[in-house]
N, C-alpha and C positions, 0 to 999 in steps of 0.2 A: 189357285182358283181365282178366277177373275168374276165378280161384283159387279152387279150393275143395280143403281142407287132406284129407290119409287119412294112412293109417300102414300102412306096409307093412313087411315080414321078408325079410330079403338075406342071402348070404351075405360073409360078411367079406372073402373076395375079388375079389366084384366087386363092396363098396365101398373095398376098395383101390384097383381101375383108374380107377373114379369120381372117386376123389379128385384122383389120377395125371392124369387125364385133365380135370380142373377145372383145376387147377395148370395145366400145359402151356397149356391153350386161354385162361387169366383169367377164368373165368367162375367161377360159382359151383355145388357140388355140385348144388342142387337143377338146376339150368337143366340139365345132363347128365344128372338124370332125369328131369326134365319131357322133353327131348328123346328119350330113350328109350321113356317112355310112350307120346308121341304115335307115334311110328314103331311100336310094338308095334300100336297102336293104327288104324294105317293098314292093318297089314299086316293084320290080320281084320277090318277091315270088307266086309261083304258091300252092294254096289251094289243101287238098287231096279231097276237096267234093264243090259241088256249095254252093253258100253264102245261098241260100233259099232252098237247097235241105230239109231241114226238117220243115220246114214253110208253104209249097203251097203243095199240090198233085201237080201232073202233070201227062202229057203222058209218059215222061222220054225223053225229048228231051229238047233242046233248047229251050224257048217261044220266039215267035214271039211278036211285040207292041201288035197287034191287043188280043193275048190271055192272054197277059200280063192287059191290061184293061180290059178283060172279068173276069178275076180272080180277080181283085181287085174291080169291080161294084159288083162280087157276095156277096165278104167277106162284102165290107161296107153295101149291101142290109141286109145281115144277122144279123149285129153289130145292125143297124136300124130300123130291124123289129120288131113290138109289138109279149111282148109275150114271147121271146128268150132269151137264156141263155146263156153266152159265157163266 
């Protein structure tokens, strides 16, 4: 994996826990912020396509609960019907 070095500004206590939490786990500061970036890092990335776009038909909108349950009663009716093949 290839590194590339920034400089960033923290406040001093949550590079205390950082530390606290290097120590505990034997790892090294940086690795619990590398690990934190990436997860910051996860949590806003925005996908090029919907997580079920090629799992479910749809209308091409958004599912509401109500169709989101109607599509998941059909699929298990289908899974559970005698006969069928999936």
């Amino acid at each position: 994996m290839s590194l590339k070095r920034t400089n960033v500004y923290a406040d001093p206590e949550d590079l205390a826990i950082i530390k606290e939490a290097a120590r505990r786990r034997g790892v090294s500061e940086a690795e619990i912020i590398r690990q934190g970036i990436h997860l910051a890092a996860m949590a806003h990335r925005v996908w090029d396509e919907p997580l079920f776009s090629r799992t479910f038909e749809g209308p091409g909108r958004t599912l509401d609960r109500g169709d989101v349950r109607e599509a998941v009663a059909d699929a298990v009716h289908r899974e559970t019907k005698p006969g069928t093949d999936t």
